[in-house]
C-alpha positions in Angstrom: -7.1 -4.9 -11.2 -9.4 -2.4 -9.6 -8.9 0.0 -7.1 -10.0 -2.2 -4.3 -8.0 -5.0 -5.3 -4.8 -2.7 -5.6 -5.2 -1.1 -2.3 -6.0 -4.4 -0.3 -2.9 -5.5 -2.4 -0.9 -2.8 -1.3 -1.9 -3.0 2.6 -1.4 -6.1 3.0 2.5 -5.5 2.0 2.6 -2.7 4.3 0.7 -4.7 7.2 3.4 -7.3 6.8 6.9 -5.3 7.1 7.5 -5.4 3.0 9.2 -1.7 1.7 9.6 -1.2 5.5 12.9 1.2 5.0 12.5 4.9 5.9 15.8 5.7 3.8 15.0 7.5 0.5 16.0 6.0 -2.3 20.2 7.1 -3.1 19.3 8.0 -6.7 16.5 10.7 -5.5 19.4 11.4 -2.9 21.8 12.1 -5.8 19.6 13.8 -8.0 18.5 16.3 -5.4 22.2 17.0 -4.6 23.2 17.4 -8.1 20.0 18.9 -10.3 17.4 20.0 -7.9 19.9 21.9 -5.5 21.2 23.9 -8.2 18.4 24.6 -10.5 15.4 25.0 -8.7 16.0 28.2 -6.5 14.7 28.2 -2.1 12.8 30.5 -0.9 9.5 30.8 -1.4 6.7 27.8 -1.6 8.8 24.9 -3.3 6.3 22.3 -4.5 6.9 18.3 -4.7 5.0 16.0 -5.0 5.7 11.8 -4.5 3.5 10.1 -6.9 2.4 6.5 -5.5 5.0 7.4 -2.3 4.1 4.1 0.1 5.1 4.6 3.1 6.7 8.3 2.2 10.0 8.1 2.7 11.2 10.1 -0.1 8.5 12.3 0.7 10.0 12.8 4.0 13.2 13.3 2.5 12.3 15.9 0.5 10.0 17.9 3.6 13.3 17.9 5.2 14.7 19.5 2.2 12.3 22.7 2.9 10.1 21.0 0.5 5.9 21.1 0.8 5.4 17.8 -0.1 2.4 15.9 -1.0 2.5 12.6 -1.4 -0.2 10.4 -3.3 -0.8 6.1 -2.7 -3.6 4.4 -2.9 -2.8 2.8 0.3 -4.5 3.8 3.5 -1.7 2.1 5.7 1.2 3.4 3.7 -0.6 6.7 4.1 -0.3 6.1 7.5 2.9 5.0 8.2 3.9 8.0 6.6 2.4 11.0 8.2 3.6 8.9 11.6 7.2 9.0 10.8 6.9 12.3 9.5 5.4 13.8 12.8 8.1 11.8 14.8 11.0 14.1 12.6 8.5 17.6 12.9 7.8 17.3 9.3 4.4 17.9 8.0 3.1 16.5 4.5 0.0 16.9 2.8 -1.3 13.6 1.7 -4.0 11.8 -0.6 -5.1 8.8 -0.5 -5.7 7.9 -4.1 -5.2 5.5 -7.0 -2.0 7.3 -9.0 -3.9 6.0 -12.2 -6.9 7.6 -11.2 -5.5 10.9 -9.6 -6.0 14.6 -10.7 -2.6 15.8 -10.9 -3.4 19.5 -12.2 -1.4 21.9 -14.2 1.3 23.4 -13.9 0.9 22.4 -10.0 4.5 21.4 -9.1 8.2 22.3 -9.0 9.5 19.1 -8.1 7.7 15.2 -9.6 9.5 11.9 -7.6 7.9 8.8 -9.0 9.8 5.6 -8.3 8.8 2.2 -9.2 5.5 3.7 -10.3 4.4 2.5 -13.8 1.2 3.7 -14.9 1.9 4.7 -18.8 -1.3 6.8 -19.2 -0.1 9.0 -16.6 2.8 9.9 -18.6 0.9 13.1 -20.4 -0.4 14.4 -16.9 3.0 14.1 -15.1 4.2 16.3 -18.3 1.7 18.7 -17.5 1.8 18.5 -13.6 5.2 20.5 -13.6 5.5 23.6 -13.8 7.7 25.4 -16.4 11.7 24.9 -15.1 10.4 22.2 -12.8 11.8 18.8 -12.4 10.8 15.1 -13.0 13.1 12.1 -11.0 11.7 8.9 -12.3 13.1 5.5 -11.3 11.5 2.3 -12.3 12.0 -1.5 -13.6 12.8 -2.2 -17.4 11.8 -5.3 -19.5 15.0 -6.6 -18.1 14.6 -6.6 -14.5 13.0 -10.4 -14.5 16.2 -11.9 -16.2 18.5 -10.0 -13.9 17.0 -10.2 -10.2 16.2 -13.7 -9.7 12.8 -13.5 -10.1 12.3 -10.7 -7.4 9.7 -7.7 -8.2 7.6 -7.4 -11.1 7.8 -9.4 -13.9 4.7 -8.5 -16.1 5.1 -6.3 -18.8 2.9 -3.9 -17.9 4.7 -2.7 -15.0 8.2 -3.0 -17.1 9.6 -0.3 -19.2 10.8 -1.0 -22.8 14.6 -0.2 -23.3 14.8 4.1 -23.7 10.9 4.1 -23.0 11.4 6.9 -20.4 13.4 8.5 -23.2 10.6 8.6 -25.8 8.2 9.2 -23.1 9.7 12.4 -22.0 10.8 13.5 -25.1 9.1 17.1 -24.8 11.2 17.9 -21.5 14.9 18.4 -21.3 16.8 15.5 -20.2 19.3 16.3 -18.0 20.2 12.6 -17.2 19.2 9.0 -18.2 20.5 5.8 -17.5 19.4 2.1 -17.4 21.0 -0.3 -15.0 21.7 -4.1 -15.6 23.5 -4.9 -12.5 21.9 -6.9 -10.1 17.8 -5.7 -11.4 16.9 -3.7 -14.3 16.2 -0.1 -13.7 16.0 3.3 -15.9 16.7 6.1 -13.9 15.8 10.0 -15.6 15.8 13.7 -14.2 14.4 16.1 -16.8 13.0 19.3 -16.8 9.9 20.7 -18.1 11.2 23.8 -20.5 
């Protein structure tokens, strides 16, 4: 699908009230609380970034961690939505409106990666890179299970699935600090790790 085609896509969910919900996800909640709290130190510039963020709202969670958060989607109105409800809480974010699977993520660039239900496999080497040395990954997304599990809600195309312990493989060179997959109610693999 091109660009076009995915942003349109993408819009039009937004336009219509889907992934509406301002609450961060609870496993970015979590993982803050119990990794990022304790191993990434405040003070100073703290960098995160939300990789294909929607609407922001883990973005916004994390500005009002003391974060500076950028957040990346390809949608304009997601985009939208999200520096909105960040200026109703006096939060600012930086934002850009990109394809994910496009984007330049740089080196070395930030302290803190949130990517959740993102799949874009040839990314996987530049989110590597993207973090800087001690910095964290949280990565939630659907495995090759989800379709059997969730009643035919969400994705059911491979391509946006992860293989069982993909994450794992994937992420290898970092230092996994926790990994799960879920089978209750929707297939999901759920990682923090830490680039060394």
């Amino acid at each position: 699908m091109e660009a076009t085609d995915e942003r349109a896509l993408w819009n039009e969910k937004f336009r219509s009230g889907s992934h509406a919900s301002m609450e961060p996800d609870p496993f970015l909640v979590r993982a803050h609380r119990d990794y990022v709290q304790t191993l990434i130190a405040e003070g100073g510039e703290r960098r995160a970034l939300d990789l294909a963020g929607g609407t922001g709202r883990n973005a916004i969670f994390l500005a009002e961690q003391g974060w500076n958060v950028t957040l990346l989607d390809i949608s304009d109105v997601g985009i939208e939505r999200a520096q909105v409800e960040a200026a109703k809480r006096g939060l600012l974010i930086k934002v850009r409106n990109e394809d994910a699977a496009f984007a330049d993520l740089g080196r070395a660039a930030f302290d803190l990666i949130a990517v959740f239900f993102f799949l874009e496999r040839e990314l996987f080497p530049d989110i590597r890179e993207a973090l800087k040395p001690g910095g964290l990954l949280i990565y939630r997304t659907y495995t090759i299970e989800h379709p059997r599990l969730s009643g035919g809600r969400g994705p059911r195309h491979s391509m946006h699935l992860l293989k069982r312990n993909e994450l794992l493989q994937v992420f290898s060179a970092l230092e996994v600090l926790f990994y799960r997959e879920t089978v209750i109610g929707k297939g999901v693999a759920e990682l923090v790790a830490r680039r060394p």
